[in-house]
DRENDREN-296166 format. One line per 4 residues: number of its first residue (from 1); their letters; for each residue x, y, z of C-alpha. Coordinates in pm, 1 decimal, padded with zeros to 6 digits, always signed. Layout:
N
NUM	a	X Y Z; ...
end
This chain:
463
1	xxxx	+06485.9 +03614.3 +06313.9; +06129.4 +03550.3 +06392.5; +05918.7 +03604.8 +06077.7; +05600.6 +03778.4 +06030.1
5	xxxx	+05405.9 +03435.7 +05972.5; +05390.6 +03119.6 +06055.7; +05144.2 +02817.6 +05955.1; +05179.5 +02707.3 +06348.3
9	xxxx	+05370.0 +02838.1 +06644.7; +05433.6 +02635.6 +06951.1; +05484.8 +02822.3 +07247.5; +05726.3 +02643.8 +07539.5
13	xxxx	+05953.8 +02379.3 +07473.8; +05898.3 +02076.8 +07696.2; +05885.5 +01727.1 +07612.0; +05494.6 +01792.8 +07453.1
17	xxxx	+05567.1 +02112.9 +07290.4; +05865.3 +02000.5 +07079.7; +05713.2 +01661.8 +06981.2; +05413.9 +01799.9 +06893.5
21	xxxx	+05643.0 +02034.0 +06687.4; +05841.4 +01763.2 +06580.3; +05504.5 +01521.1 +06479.1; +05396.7 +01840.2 +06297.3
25	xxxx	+05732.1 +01874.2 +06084.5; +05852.0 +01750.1 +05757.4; +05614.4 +01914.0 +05524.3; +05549.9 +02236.1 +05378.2
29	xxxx	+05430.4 +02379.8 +05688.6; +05629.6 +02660.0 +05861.5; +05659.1 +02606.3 +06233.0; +05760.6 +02813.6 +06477.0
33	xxxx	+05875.9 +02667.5 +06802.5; +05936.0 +02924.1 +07087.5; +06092.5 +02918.3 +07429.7; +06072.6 +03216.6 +07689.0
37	xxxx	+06392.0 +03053.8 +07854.6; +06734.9 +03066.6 +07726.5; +06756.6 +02669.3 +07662.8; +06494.0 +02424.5 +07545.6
41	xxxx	+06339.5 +02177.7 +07815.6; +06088.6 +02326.1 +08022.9; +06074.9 +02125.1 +08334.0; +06239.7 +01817.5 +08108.2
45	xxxx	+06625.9 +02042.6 +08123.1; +06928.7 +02084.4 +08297.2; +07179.4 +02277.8 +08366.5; +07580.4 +02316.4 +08404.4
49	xxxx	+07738.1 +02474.0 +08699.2; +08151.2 +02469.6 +08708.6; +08216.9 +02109.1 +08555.5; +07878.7 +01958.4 +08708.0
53	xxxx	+07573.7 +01880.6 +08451.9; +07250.5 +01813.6 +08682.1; +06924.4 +01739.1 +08515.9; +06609.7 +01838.5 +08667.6
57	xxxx	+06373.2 +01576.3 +08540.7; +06553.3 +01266.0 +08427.5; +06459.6 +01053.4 +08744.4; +06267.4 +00773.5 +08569.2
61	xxxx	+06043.5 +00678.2 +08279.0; +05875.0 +00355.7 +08190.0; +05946.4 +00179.4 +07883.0; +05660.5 +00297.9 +07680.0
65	xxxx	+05913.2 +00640.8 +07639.7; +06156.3 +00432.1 +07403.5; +05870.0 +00299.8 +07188.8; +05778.4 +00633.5 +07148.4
69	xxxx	+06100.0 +00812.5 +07105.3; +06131.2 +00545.6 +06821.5; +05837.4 +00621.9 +06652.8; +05841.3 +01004.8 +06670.5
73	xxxx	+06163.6 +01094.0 +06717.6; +06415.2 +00811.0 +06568.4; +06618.5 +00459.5 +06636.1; +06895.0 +00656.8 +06750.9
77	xxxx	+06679.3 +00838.5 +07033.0; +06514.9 +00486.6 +07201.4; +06815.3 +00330.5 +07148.8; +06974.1 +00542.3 +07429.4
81	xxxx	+06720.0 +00403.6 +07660.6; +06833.6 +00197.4 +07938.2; +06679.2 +00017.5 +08243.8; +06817.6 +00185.7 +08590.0
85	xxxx	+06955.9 -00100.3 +08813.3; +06769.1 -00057.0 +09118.3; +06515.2 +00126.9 +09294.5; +06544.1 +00102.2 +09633.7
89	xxxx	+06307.6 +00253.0 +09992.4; +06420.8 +00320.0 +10327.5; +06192.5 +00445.9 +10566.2; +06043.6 +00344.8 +10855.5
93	xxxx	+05830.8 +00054.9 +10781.7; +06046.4 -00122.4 +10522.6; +06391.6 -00117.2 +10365.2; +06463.0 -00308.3 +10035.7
97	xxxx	+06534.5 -00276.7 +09705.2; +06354.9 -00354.7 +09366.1; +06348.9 -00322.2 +09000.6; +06009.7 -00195.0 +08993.0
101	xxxx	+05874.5 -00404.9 +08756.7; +05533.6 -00622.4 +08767.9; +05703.4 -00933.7 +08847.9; +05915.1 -00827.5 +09127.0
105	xxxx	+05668.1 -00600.5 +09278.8; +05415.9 -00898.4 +09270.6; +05754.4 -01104.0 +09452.8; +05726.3 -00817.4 +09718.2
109	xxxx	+05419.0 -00789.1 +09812.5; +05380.2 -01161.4 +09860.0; +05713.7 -01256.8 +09943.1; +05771.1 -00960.3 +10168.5
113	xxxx	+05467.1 -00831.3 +10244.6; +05275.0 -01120.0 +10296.7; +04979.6 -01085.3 +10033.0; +04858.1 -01404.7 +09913.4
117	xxxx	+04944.7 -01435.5 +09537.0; +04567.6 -01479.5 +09423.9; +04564.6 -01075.8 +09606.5; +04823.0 -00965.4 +09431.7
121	xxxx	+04734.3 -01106.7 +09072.7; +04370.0 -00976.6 +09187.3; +04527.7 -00606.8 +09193.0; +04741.1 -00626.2 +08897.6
125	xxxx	+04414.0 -00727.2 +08731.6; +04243.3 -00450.1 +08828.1; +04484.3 -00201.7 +08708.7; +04513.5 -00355.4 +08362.1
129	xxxx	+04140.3 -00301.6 +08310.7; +04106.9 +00068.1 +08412.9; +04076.4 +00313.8 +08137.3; +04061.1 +00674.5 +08123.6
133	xxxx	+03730.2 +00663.3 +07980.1; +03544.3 +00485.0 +08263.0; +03349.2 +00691.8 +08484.6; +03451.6 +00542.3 +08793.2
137	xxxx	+03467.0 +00820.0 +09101.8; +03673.8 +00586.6 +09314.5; +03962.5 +00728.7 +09492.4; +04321.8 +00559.7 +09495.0
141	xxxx	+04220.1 +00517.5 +09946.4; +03928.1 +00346.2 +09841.1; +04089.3 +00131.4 +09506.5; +04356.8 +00058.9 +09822.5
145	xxxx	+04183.7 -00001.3 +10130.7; +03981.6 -00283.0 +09858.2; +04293.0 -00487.6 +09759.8; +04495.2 -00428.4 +10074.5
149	xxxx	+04243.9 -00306.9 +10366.8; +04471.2 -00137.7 +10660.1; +04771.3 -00224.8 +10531.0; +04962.4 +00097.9 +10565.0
153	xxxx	+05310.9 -00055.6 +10465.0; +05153.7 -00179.1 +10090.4; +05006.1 +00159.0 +10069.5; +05303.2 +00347.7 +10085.7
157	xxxx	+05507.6 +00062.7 +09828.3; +05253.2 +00142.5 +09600.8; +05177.6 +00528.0 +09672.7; +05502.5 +00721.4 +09740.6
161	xxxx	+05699.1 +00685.5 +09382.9; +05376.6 +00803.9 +09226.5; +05338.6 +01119.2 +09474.3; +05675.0 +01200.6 +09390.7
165	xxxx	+05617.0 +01143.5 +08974.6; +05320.3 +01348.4 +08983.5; +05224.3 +01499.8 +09273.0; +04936.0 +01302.8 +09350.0
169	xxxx	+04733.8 +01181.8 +09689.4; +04541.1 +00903.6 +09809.2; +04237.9 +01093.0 +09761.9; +04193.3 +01194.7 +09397.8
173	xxxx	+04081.8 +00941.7 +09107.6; +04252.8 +00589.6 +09149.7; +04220.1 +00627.8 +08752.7; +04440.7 +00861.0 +08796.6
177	xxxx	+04705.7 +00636.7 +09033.4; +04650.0 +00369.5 +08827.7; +04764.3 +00468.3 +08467.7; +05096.1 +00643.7 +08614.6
181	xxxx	+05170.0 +00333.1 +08762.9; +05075.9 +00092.3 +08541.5; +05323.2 +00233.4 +08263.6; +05562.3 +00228.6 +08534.8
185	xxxx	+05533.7 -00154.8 +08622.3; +05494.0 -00271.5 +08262.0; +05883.4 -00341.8 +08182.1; +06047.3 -00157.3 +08514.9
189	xxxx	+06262.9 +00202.5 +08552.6; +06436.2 +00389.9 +08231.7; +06651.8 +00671.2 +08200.5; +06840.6 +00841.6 +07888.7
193	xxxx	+07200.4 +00755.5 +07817.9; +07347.5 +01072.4 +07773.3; +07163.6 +01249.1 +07997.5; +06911.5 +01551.8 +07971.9
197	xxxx	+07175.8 +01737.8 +07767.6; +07243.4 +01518.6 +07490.2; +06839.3 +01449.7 +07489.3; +06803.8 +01841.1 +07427.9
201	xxxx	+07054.8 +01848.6 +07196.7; +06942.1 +01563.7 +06979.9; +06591.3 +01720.3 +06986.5; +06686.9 +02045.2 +06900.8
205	xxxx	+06880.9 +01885.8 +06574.3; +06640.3 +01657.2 +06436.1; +06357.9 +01977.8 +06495.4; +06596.1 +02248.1 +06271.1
209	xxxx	+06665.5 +01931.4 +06026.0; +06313.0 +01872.7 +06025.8; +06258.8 +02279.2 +05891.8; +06173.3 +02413.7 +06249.7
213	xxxx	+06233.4 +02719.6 +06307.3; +06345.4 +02715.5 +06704.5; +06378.3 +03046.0 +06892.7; +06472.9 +03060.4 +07259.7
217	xxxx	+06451.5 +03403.4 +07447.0; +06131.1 +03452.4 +07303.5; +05845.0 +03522.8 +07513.6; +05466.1 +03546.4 +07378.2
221	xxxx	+05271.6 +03803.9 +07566.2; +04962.6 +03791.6 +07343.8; +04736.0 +03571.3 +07162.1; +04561.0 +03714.5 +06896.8
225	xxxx	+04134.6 +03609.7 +06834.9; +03896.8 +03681.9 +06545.6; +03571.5 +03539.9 +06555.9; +03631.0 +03271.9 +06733.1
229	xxxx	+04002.7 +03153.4 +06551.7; +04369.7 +03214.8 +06657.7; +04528.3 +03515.5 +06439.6; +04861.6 +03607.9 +06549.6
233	xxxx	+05084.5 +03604.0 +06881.9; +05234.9 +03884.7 +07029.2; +05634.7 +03755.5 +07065.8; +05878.6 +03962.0 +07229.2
237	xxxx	+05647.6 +04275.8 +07162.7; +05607.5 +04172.0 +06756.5; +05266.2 +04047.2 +06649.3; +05290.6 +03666.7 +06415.0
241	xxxx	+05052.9 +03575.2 +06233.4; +04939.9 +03229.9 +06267.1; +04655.6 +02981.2 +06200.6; +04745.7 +02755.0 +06495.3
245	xxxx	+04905.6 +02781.9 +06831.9; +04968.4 +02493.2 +07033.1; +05037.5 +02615.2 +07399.6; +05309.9 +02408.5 +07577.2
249	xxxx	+05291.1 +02662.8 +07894.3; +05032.9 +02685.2 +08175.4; +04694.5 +02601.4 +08086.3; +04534.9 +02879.1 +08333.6
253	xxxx	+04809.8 +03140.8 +08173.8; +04697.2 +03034.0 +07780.6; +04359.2 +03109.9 +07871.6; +04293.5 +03384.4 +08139.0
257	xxxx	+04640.6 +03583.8 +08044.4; +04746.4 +03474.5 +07674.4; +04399.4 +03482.4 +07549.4; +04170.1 +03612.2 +07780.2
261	xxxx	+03883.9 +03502.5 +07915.1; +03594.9 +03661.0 +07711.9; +03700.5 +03479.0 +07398.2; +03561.7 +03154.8 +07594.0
265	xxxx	+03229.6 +02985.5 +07739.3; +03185.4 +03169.7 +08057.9; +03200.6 +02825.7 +08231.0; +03526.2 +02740.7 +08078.0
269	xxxx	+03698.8 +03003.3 +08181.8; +03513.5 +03007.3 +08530.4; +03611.8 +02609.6 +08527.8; +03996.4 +02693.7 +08468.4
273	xxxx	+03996.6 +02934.6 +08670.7; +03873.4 +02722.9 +08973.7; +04126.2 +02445.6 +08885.4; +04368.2 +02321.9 +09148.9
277	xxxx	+04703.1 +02265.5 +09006.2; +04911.1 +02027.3 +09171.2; +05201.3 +02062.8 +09406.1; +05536.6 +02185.5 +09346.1
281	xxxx	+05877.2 +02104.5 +09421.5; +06185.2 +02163.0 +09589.1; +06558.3 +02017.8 +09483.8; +06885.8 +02020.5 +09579.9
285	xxxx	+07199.1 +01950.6 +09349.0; +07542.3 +01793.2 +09471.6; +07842.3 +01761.4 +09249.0; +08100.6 +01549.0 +09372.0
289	xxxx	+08481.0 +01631.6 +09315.7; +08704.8 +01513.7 +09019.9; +08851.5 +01169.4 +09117.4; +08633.1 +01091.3 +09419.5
293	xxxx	+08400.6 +00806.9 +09362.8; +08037.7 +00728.7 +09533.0; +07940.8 +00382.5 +09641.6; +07590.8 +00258.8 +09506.3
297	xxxx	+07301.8 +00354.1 +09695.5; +07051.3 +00288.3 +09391.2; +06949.1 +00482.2 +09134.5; +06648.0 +00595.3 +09264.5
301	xxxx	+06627.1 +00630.8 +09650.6; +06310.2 +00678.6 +09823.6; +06432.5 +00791.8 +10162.1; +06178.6 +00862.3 +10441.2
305	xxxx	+06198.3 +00908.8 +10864.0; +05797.4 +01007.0 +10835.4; +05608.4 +00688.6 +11004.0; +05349.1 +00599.6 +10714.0
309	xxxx	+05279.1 +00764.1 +10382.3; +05098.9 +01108.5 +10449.3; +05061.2 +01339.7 +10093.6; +05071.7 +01647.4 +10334.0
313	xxxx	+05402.5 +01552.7 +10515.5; +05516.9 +01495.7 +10187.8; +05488.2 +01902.4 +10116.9; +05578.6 +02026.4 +10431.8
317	xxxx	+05876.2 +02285.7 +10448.4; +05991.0 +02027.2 +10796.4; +06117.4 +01760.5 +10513.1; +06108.5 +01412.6 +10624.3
321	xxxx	+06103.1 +01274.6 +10284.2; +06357.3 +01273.6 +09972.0; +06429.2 +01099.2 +09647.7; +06740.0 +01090.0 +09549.8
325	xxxx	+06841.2 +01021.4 +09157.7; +07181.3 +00965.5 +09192.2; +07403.5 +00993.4 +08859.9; +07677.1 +00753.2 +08782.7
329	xxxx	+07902.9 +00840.1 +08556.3; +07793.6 +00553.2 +08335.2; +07506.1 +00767.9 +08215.7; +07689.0 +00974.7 +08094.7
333	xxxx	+07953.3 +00777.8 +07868.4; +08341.5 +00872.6 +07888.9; +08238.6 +01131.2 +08169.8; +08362.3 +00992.2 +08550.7
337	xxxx	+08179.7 +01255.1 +08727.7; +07913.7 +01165.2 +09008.3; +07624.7 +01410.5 +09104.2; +07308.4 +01342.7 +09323.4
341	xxxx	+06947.7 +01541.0 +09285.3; +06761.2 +01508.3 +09598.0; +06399.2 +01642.8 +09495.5; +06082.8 +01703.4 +09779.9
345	xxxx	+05771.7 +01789.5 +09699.5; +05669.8 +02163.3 +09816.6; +05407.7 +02399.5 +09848.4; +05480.9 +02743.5 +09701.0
349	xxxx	+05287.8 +02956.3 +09951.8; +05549.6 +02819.0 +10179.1; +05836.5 +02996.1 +09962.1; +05620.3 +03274.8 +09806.5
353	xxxx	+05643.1 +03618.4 +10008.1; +05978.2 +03532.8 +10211.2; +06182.7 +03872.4 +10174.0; +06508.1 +03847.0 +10042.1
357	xxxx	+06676.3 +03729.3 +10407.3; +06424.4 +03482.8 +10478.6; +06452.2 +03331.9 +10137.4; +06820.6 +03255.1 +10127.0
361	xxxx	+06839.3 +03140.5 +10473.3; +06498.4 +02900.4 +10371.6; +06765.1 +02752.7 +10081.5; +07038.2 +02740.5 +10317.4
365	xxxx	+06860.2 +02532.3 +10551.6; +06725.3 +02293.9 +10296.6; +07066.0 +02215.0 +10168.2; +07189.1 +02161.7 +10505.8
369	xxxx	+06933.2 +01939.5 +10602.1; +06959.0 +01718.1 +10283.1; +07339.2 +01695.9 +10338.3; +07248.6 +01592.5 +10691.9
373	xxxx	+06979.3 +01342.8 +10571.0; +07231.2 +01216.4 +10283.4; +07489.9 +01144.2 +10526.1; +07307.6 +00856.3 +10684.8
377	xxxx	+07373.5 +00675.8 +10304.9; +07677.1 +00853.9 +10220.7; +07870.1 +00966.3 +10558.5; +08113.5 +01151.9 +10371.7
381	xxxx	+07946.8 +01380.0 +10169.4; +08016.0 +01706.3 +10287.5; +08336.9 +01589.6 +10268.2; +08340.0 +01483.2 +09884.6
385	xxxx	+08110.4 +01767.9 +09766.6; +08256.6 +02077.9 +09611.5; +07887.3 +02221.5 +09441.0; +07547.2 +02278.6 +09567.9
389	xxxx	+07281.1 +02421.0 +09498.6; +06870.0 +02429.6 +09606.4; +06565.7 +02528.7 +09389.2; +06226.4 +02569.9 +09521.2
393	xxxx	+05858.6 +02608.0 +09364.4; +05941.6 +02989.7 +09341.1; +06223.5 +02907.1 +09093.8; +06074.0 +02676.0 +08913.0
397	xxxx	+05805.3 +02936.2 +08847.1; +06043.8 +03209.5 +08757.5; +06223.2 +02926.0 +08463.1; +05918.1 +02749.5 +08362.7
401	xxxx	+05637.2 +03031.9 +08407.4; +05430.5 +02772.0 +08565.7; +05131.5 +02932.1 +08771.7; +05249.8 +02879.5 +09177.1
405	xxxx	+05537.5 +02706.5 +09018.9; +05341.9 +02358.7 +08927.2; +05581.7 +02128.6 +08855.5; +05263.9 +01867.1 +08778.2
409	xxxx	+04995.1 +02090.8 +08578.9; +04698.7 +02073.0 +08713.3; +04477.4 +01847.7 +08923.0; +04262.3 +01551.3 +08691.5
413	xxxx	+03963.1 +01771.3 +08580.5; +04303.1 +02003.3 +08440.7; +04273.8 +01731.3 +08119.2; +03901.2 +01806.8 +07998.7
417	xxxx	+03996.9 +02177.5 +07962.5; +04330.5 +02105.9 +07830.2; +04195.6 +01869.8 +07550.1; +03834.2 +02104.3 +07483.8
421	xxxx	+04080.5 +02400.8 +07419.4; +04002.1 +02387.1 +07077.8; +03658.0 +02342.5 +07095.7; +03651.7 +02683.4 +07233.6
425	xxxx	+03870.4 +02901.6 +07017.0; +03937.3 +02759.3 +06656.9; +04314.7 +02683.2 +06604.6; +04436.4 +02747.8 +07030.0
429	xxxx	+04563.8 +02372.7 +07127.0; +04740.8 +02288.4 +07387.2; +04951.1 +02035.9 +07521.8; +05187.9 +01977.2 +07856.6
433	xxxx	+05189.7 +01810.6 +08203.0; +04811.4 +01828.8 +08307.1; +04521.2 +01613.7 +08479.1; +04881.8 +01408.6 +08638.6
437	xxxx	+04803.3 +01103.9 +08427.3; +04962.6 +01334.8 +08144.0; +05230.6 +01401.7 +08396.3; +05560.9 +01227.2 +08346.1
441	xxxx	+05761.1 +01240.6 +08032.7; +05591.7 +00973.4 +07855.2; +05254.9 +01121.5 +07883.2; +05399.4 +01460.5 +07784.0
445	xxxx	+05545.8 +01364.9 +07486.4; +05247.2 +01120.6 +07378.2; +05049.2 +01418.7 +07415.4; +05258.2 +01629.6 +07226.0
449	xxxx	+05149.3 +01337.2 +06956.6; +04765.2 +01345.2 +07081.0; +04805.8 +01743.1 +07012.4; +04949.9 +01790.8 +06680.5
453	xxxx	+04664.6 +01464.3 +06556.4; +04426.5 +01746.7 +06670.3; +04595.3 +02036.9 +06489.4; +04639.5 +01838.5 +06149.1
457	xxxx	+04271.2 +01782.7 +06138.7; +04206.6 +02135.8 +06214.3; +04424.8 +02253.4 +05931.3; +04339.4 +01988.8 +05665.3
461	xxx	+03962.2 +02128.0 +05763.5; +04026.1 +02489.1 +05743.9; +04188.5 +02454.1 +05387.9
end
C-alpha cells in the first residue's frame, strides 16, 4: 500500500527510472518507485503470449551496459552479458555480415568498401574526439559527405543501425550520430542472457532488497508545487508527499500535464513545448512451434529492398525496411524455443485516427507483409509459425504513455530541458530516453545514475 510519504518517488519504470531508484537505495531514504503499467520495463519489457516470451527492446547494447550493470546493479547482472554472434545487412547495395566492432568495421570499409586505411583510421579518429560538450553545429550529412564524399553505400553501413537504435537522420547533430555509435563500435553487439524477463525480474529483486518500495498499476496524475519545490504527487487519485520526484515518463507530459506550465520560465515551457520528439515504431512478433528449429540468419538482421539509406522511407507505412532480432533459444538457457521481432520505424500520425476497421486491417497488413519479407530468409515461416502479433506507435503510446508514442524521447535540444528540470522547480528531476544520445539502454540507465547524482545533492542541500 502506497504510503502517505515518501523521501523520493520515481515515476515510470524503465531502465533510467529504476537505476536511478536503485543508485538512490540502501540508506535511510524511503523510495517510492511507481509504474502506470502492470509490469516494470517501460519500453525496456516484454511480454508472454501462449508459451512465447518476446522482448520489445533487447536488440543490442554495447559493452559499456555490463560495466555499468556491474557497478550499479551487481556481478551477477554484467555477468549475463554476452556478445551476439553476428550482425549481418542485406539490401540493395551490399550483403555481408559483421561483428560490429571497430576492427572489423575498419576491415569493411577498406577491405570491402574500398576506403584507404589512412580514411578509415582518419574517421575513427574523429569520432573518438567528439564530445557532447563541443559546440559543433555539424550535421551527421556533412561529418559524412567529409570522410566519405558521395559514397552512398558507406553512408548507409554507418547510418541505418543507428536510425533504427534511435531514431535518428542524416541531418541532425553528427554529435549526436557519433556518441550512439561510438559506444556501439567500442567492443561490438551485447544482449542479456536470460532475456528481458529475467533482467526485470532481477531488477525488481535487488530494488525491494534494496528497501524500495515498487508499485505497478499506479498512475500519477498530479505533481504537487510550493514556491518553487516539489510537494506531493497525486497517485491513483491519493496525494504523496514528497521532497523529490524523478520523472522516468515523457518529458513534455512531466512538465505541461504533471506539473503545469506556469510553475516554469515561460521560455521553458514554450521551449518543451516546441520540441520535436523523435519517431516511433512499429513491430511484429513470431513464435515458432515446439520442436521446429530456425536456421541462423544472424542475430541482428538489417534487411532492406529501398535503393540507398533515406530516414523518411525508413517511416513510411509502404515498409521497405526491417530489423529483425531473432532469438535463439540459447538466450534463453534450458528453453528450445525460437521467436523473431521484426521492428520498423513509424510515424504515429500514420496510425493515429484510423477507426476501428482501418486499424486492424493496417496490423493485418503489416504482419502479412513482414511474413512475406521474412520468407525471402526463412521460406518456411508461415509454415513454422503458430503466434503473431503487430504493435504500432499507437500501442506503444497506450503501454508507455509516451507523447505520439516516442519510442526515442525527444529530438537533441530534448537533453538541455531534460537535465535544467531542476533548475526550474526545486526537487522535479527527470531522467529517460531523450536528446537520442541518451537513447539506448546504456544511456538510459547511465542517466538514471547522472539523475539520482543530481537528486543526492539536492537533498544533502535541502537538509
Amino acid at each position: 500500500m502506497i504510503k502517505d510519504s515518501y523521501d523520493i518517488i520515481v515515476v515510470g519504470s524503465g531502465l533510467g527510472g529504476m537505476t536511478a531508484a536503485r543508485r538512490l537505495a540502501g540508506g535511510d531514504r524511503r523510495i517510492l518507485l511507481i509504474e502506470q503499467h502492470s509490469q516494470l520495463g517501460g519500453l525496456a519489457t516484454y511480454f508472454k503470449r501462449r508459451r512465447h516470451i518476446f522482448d520489445v527492446a533487447l536488440h543490442g547494447f554495447p559493452i559499456g551496459m555490463q560495466k555499468s550493470l556491474r557497478k550499479y546493479w551487481g556481478k551477477e547482472f554484467a555477468e549475463r552479458v554476452s556478445q551476439v554472434r553476428s550482425i549481418r545487412f542485406n539490401n540493395p547495395q551490399y550483403k555481408l555480415d559483421t561483428t560490429f566492432d571497430t576492427e572489423d568495421f575498419s576491415a569493411k570499409l577498406h577491405g570491402h568498401f574500398g576506403v584507404p586505411k589512412e580514411k578509415v583510421d582518419a574517421f575513427f579518429a574523429a569520432i573518438a574526439n567528439m564530445n557532447y560538450y563541443d559546440q559543433n553545429q555539424e550535421t551527421t550529412r556533412e561529418f559524412f559527405q567529409r570522410h566519405f564524399p558521395n559514397r552512398s553505400d558507406i553512408w548507409r553501413f554507418l547510418m541505418e543501425p543507428i536510425t533504427y537504435a534511435n531514431g535518428s537522420t542524416l541531418d541532425e547533430p553528427a554529435i549526436s550520430y557519433g556518441i550512439v555509435f561510438g559506444n556501439f563500435m567500442s567492443k561490438g553487439v551485447y544482449t542479456f542472457i536470460g532475456g528481458t524477463d529475467c533482467l526485470i525480474e532481477m531488477m525488481e529483486k535487488s530494488l525491494r532488497e534494496y528497501g524500495v518500495q515498487v508499485e505497478c498499476n499506479a498512475a500519477l496524475d498530479k505533481i504537487f508545487i510550493d514556491q518553487g519545490r516539489v510537494r506531493a504527487a497525486r497517485i491513483n487519485g491519493k496525494e504523496v508527499a514528497c521532497r523529490a520526484l524523478v520523472s522516468n515518463g515523457s518529458l513534455p507530459r512531466t512538465v505541461l500535464e504533471w506539473a503545469g506550465k506556469e510553475y516554469f520560465k515561460p521560455e521553458f515551457s514554450a521551449g518543451v513545448k516546441d520540441l520535436k520528439l523523435s519517431s516511433s515504431s512499429c513491430q511484429v512478433y513470431i513464435g515458432i512451434k515446439e520442436g521446429e528449429r530456425l536456421p541462423y540468419i544472424g542475430d541482428l538482421l538489417f534487411d532492406s529492398t529501398w535503393p540507398e539509406f533515406d530516414s523518411e522511407a525508413l517511416l513510411s507505412r509502404d515498409v521497405s525496411s526491417r530489423t529483425y532480432s531473432v532469438y535463439y533459444p540459447e538466450i534463453r538457457p534450458g528453453s528450445a524455443a525460437y521467436s523473431v521481432v521484426a521492428s520498423m520505424n513509424a510515424r504515429y500520425e500514420d496510425w493515429d485516427g484510423l477507426n476501428r476497421e482501418e486499424y486492424r486491417a493496417g496490423k493485418k497488413a503489416l504482419i502479412e507483409d513482414t511474413l512475406d519479407a521474412l520468407s525471402l530468409h526463412l521460406p518456411n515461416i508461415r509454415q513454422i509459425a503458430d503466434y503473431v502479433e503487430a504493435a504500432t506507435p499507437c500501442t506503444f503510446e497506450r503501454y508507455t504513455g509516451h507523447v505520439r508514442g516516442a519510442t526515442f524521447g525527444s529530438k537533441f535540444p530534448g537533453l538541455g530541458y531534460s537535465m535544467g528540470l531542476h533548475n526550474e522547480v526545486g526537487g522535479l528531476f527527470h531522467t529517460g530516453s531523450v536528446g537520442i544520445i541518451m537513447s539506448g539502454w546504456l544511456g538510459a540507465a547511465n542517466y538514471g545514475v547522472i539523475t539520482a547524482n543530481e537528486v543526492e545533492k539536492y537533498l544533502a542541500a535541502a537538509g
